[in-house]
C-alpha positions as CSV (number, residue, x, y, z in Angstrom):
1,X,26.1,-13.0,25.5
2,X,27.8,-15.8,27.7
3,X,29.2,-16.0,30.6
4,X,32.5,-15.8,29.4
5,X,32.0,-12.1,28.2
6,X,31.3,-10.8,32.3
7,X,34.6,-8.7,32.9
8,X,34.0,-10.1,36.5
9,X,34.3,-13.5,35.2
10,X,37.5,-12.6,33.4
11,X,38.9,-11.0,36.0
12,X,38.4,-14.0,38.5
13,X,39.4,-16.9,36.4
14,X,42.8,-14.4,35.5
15,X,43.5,-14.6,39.1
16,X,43.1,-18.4,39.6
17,X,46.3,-19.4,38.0
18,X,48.4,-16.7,39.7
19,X,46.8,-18.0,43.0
20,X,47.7,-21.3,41.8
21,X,51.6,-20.5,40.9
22,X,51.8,-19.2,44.4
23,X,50.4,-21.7,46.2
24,X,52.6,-24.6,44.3
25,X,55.5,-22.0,45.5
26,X,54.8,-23.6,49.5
27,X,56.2,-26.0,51.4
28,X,54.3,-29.7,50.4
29,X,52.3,-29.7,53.7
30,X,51.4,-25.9,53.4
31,X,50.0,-26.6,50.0
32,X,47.7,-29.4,51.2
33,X,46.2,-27.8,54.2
34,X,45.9,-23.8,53.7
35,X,47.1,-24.1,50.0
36,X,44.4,-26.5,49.0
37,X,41.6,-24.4,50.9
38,X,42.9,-21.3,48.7
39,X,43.1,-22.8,45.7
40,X,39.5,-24.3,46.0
41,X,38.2,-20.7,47.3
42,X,39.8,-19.1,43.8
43,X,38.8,-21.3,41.6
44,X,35.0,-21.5,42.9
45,X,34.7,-17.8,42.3
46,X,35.0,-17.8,38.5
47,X,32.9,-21.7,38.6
48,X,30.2,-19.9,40.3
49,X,29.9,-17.5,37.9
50,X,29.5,-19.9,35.3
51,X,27.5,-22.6,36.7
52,X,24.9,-20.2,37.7
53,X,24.7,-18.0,34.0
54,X,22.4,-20.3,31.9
55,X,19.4,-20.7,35.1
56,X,16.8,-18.5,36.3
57,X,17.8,-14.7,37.4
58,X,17.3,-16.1,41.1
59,X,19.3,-18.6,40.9
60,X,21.8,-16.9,38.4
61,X,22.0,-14.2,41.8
62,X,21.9,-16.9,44.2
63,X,25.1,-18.6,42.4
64,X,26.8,-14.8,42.3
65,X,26.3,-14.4,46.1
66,X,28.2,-18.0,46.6
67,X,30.8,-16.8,44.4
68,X,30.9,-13.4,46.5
69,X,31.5,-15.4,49.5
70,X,34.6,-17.2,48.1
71,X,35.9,-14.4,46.7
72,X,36.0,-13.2,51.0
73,X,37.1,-16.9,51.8
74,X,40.1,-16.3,49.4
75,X,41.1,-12.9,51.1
76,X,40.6,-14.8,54.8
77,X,42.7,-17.5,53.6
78,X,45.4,-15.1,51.8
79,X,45.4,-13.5,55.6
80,X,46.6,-16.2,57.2
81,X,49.0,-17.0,54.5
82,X,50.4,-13.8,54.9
83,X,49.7,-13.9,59.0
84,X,52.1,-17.2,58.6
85,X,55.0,-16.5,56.4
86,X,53.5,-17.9,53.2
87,X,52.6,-15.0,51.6
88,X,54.9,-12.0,51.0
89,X,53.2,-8.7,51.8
90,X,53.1,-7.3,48.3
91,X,52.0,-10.5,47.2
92,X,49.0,-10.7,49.6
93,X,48.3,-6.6,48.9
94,X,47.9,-7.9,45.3
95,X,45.7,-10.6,46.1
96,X,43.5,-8.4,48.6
97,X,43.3,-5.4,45.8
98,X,42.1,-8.0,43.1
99,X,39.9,-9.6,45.5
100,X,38.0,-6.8,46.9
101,X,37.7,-5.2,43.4
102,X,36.2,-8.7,42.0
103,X,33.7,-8.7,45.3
104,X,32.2,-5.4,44.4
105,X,32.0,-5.9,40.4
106,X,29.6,-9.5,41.8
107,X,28.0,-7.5,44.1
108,X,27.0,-4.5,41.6
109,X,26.2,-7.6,39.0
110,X,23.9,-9.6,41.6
111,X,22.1,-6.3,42.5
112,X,21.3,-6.1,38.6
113,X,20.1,-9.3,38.4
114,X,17.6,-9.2,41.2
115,X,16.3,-6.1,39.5
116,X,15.9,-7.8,36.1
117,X,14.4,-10.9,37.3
């Protein structure tokens, strides 16, 4: 199996672009200050994934626990988009949903990799 076959991993990298599309939707300056720290924050949580699948089960689960924690810096960052005007509410309910649904499919698959290692 590979990486690419974790439905968390599919899930994440899914969302990047739509993150993406609606960050390029902001003003210029918005996208290079908040935008840019979103758009890094998405796109770690599927790199994570990946970069960490092929090592050791410790690191494989210390690589899932950094992309748990940008999976919350993207739902921080997509509160103060929304806190600010950039993010319409239905939007940023989207976003949340997807992100706190991909935070507890890592959490459940780091849990099984400490046990397997």
């Amino acid at each position: 199996m590979s990486f690419q076959k974790l439905r968390v991993y599919q899930r994440a990298q899914a969302m990047f672009p739509e993150i993406y599309r609606e960050v390029r939707s902001w003003p210029e300056k918005d996208q290079r200050e908040l935008g840019s720290q979103l758009i890094r924050a998405a796109n770690s949580v599927h790199s994570n994934i990946a970069e960490g699948y092929g090592k050791s089960w410790k690191d494989f689960a210390r690589y899932l626990g950094q992309s748990l924690t940008s999976c919350d810096e993207v739902k921080s960052h997509s509160t103060d988009a929304r806190n600010v005007g950039l993010l319409a509410e239905e939007r940023y309910q989207y976003f949340l949903g997807e992100y706190v649904a991909i935070g507890k499919q890592l959490y459940r698959l780091r849990e099984q990799v400490r046990v397997n290692r």
